[in-house]
N, C-alpha and C positions, 0 to 999 in steps of 0.2 A: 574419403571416410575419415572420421576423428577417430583418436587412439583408445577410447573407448568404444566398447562396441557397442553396448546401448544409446550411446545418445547417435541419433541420427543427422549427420548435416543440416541444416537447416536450407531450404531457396526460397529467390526472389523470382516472383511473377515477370515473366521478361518487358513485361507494359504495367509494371506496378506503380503505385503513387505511397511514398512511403511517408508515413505521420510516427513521430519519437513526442513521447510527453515523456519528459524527466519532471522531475517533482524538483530539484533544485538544481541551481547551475551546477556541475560537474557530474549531474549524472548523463547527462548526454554523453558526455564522452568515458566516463566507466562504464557506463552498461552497450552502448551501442557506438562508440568512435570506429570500429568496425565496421559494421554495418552500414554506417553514412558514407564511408568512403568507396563500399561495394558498391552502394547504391547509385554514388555517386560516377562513378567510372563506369555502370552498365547503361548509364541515359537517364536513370529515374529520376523522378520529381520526386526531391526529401524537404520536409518541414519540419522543423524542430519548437515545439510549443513546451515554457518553462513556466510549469505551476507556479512556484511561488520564485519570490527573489533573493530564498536562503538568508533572511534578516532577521534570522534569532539566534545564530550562532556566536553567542558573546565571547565565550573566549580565543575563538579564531579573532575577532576581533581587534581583541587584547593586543595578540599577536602583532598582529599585524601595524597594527595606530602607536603601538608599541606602549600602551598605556589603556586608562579605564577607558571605556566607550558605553555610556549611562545613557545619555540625553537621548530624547527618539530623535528627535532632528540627525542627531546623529549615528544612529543605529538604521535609517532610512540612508543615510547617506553610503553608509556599507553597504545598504541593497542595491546602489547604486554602481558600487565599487564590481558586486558579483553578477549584474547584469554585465557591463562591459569585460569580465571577466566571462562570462558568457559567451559574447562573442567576439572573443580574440579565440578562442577554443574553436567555436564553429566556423571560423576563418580557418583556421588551423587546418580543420577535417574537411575544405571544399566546400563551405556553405556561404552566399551572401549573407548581408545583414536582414534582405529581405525576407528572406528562408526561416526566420526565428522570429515566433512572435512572445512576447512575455505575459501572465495575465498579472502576476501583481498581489496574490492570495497570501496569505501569511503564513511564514514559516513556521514549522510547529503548533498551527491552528487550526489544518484543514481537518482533521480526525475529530477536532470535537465541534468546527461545524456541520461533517457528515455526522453525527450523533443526536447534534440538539439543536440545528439555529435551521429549521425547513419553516417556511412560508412568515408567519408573522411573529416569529420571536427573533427577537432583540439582537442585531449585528454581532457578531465575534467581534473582542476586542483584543488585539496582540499585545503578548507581554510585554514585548520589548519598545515597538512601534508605538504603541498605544494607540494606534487610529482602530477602525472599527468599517474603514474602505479601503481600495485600493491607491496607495497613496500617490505612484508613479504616472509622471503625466506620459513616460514612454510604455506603458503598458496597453494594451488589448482595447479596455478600456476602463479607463483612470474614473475616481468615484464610484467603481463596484461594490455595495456595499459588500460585508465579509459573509454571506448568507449561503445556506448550501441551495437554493434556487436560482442564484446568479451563476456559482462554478457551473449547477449544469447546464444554465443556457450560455455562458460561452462555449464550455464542448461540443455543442450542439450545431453553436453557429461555427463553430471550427472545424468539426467535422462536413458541416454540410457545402462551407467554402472550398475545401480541399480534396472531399471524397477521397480517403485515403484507401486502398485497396488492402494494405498490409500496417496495420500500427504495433508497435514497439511501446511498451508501456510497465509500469513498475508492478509486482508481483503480489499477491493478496495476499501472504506468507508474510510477506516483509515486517519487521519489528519496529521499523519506523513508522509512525501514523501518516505522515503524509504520503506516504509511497502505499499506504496502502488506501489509503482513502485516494487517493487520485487513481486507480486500479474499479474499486464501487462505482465512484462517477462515471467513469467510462464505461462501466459495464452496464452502469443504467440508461447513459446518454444511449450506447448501441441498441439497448433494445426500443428507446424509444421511436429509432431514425430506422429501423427493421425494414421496415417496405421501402427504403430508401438506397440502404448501402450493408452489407455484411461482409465486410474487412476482413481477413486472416489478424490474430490478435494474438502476439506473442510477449508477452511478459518478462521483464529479470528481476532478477533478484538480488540486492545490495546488502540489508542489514539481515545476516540470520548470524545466532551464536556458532564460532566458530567457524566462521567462513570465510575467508575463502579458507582452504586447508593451509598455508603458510605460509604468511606475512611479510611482506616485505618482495623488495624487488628482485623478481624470478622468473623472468620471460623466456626461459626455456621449460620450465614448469606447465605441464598440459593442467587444465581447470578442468576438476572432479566434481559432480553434481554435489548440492548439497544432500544433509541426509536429512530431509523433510519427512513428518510421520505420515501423511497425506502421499498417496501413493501417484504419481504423474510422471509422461514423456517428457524428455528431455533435447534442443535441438542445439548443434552448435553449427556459430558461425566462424570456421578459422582466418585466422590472421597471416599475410605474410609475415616478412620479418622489415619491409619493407613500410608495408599498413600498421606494425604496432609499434614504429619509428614515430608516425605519425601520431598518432595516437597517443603517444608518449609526450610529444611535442603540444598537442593539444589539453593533456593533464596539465602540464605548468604551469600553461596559462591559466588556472584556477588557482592564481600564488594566494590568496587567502588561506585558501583549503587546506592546497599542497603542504607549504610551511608548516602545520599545526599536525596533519596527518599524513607525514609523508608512506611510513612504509603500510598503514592502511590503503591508502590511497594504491598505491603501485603495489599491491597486491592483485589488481585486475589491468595488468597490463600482461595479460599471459596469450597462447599461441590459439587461443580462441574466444570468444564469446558464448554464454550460455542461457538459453530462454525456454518455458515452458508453463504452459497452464495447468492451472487442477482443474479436471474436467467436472460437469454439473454433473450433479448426486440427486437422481431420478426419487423420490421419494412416494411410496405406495401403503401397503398395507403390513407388510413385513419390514423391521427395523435393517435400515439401512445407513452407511457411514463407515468411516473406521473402523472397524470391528475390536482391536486393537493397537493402543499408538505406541506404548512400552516407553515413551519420551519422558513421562515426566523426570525420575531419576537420574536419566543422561542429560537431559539438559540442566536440573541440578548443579552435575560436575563442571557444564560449559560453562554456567555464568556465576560458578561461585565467588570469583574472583570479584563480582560486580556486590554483593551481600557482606552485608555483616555475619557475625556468628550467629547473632539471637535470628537474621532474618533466614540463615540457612536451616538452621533447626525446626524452623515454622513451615519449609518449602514442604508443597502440596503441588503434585503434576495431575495432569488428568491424563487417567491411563485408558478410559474405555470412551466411547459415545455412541450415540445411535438416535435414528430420530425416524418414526413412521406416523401414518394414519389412522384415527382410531375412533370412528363412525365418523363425527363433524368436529373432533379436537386432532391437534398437535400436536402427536409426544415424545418429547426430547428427555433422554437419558443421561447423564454423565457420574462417571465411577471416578474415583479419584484413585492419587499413591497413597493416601493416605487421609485421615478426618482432618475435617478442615482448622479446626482449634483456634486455642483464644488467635482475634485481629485478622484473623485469613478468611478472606472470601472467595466466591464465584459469584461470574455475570455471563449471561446469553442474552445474545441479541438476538432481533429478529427483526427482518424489514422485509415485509409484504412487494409485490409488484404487481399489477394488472396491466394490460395494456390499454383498458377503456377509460383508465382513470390517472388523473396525472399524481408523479410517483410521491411529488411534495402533500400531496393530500393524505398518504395512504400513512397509519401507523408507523412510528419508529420504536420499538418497543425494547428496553432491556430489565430484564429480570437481575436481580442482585438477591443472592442469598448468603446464608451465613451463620454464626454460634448468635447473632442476636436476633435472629427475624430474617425476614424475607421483607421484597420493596421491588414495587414494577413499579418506571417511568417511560414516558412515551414522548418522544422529540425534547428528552431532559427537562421533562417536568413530574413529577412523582405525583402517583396518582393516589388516592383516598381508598378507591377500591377498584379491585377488578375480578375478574373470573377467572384468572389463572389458579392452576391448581398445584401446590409442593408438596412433593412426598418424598422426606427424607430416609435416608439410611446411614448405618455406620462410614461408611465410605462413598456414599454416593447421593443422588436426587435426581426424581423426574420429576419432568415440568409437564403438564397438563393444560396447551392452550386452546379456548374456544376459536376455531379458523373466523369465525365471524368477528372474534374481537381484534383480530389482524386484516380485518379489510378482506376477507376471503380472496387471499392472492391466490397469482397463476405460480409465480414464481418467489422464494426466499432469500435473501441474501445474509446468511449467519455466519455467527461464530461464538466463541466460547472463550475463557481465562480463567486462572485463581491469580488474586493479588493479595498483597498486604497492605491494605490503606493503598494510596496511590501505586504501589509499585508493583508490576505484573508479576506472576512469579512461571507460569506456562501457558500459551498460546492454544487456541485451535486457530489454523487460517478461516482468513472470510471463505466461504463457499457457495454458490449457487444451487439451489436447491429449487428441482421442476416439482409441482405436484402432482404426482400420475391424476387425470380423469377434471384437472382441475380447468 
């Protein structure tokens, strides 16, 4: 048993095949260096596949080169640095080299290829990198272009070489875009491989404000769930003192990282590991969802430190949502802490699924409102007109969508924000949403 009483142990299938997608090198071994070396010592087959090659963190960079680091030539050559940084790590935890495949996908770009770049628009281009493919000839495979149809046919071909029975994978909650877009992927690659293979699928979770509870190196410290408004189980995997030895040894090996964010970092070397999904949100006829998040204010206080004055004074949370069926539209609610006011916006996404239809085809659709107007785009291109429908209030708006002009999915994959110009100011996680009858 873990010291808390809600979160339940987690177990491995004793003939399990286990697949870890980290979105950058060193989250293999903060979220799961645990885990691989369980797995490793009960007989399992583990394979550790590295979204991207972490090549847009410049000023780890800095660090590290001990100077500017501009040139992509040379910002690719750092990707080069945290692949082999990679697997000195998975060396570490029991892994060969064969055991880790890389794809090569750009750091800090896969959230806005899962938003706008499906079937024939125009490669992602990486800030730093500046290519617009996969540049690495040691990756997956090298000349990917950056398009969200290629991420998911390599998940697809990854999943389908490996048949993983149980995968470990970054959590739709997560505040990092690529952790949480590699989370989407995979949840669209599973359901398209459904008559093929249905995996146990345990998620963690890296970037939430205020998390871990406190900082710095404390491995006698038990890991307390976060306090997510999304209500989910929770499963740990504990550590001897022996495994987070290891484990320890394995973070090092991520000296780009490490050096720049040491007691971040070693904030997840504690006496357990922690993973849990938000379960799918059956949606029918009566509003269903959160009923209640109460988040926005508190998280406020978490990341005020990350705000200006003028931009704290503008925070707006979203304190209510809900989202039902309403003859043949889709109606989504959101109440806010407050009016949204001059610069402060809201967006909802929305992305359809069917299984008869492939998912690049189907609408990507985000709604943006706000004190100037409203603006639907679809795969990030803004449309002239649509049939959605906005009905504002003092603190709140529902959205009114025709299921027809979403490709009449079976299933949703949404979420929710207010920002101020670029900068998010509260979250709803991505969710999965079934449509009763659909």
């Amino acid at each position: 048993m873990t010291p808390d009483s809600t979160v339940a142990e987690l177990t491995l299938p004793a003939d399990g095949r286990v697949l870890i997608l980290a979105p950058h090198p060193d989250d293999e071994t903060i979220a799961t260096g645990g885990i691989i070396q369980r797995a490793l010592s009960a007989g399992l087959e583990v394979h550790v596949v590295f979204y991207t090659n972490g090549d847009n963190n410049e000023w780890s960079f800095v660090v590290y080169r001990k100077g500017a680091v501009m040139r992509s030539k040379s910002i690719q050559a750092m990707g080069l640095v945290r692949h082999d940084e990679g697997l000195a790590a998975a060396k570490a935890l029991g892994l060969r080299e064969d055991q880790c495949t890389f794809l090569g996908y750009p750091d800090f770009g896969t959230g806005h290829i899962w938003a706008e770049h499906w079937g024939d628009r125009p490669p992602f281009r990486s800030m730093l990198t500046r290519v617009t493919e996969v540049p690495y000839q040691n990756a997956y495979r090298p000349g990917a272009p950056y398009r969200a149809d290629e991420i998911l046919r390599d998940l697809e071909s990854i999943l389908r070489e490996f048949r993983p029975t149980v995968i470990f994978v970054s959590h739709p909650a997560d505040h990092n875009p690529d952790h949480s877009a590699l989370y989407l992927f995979t949840r669209v690659a599973l359901w398209n491989l459904e008559k093929e293979m249905r995996p146990d699928v345990h998620p963690f979770l890296v970037h939430w404000p205020d998390w871990p509870k406190l900082m710095g190196y404390h491995p006698e410290v038990h890991q307390t769930p976060p306090a997510l408004p999304e209500r989910q189980a929770w499963f740990a995997n504990p550590l001897s003192v022996a495994e987070l030895a290891v484990k320890t040894e394995a973070l090092h090996a991520h000296k780009s990282q490490y050096d720049v964010s040491t007691a971040y970092l070693e904030s997840f070397l504690r006496p357990e590991e922690l993973f849990g999904d938000l379960p799918p949100l059956e949606v029918g006829h009566e509003p269903s969802g959160d009923a209640d998040r109460r988040g926005g204010e508190a998280l406020k206080e978490r990341i005020a430190s990350a705000l200006t004055h003028e931009e704290r004074a503008r925070f707006v949370g979203l304190e209510r949502r809900a989202i039902w069926i309403e003859g043949d539209l889709l109606v989504c609610s959101v109440q806010f802490s407050r009016p949204l006011g001059r610069q402060v916006g809201a967006t909802i996404n929305a992305f359809g699924y069917r299984f008869d239809k492939p998912f690049g085809q189907m609408p990507k659709l985000k709604f943006e409102f706000g004190e100037i107007g409203e603006a639907v785009f679809d795969n990030g291109q803004k449309l002239d007109r649509s049939p959605a429908q906005f009905e504002h209030t003092a603190r709140g708006m529902t959205l009114r969508i025709p299921l027809s002009f979403m490709g009449d999915p079976e299933w949703l994959l949404g979420n929710a924000q207010t920002h101020m110009g670029d900068l998010p100011l509260d979250w709803a996680a991505w969710r999965a949403l079934k449509l009763r009858g659909a």
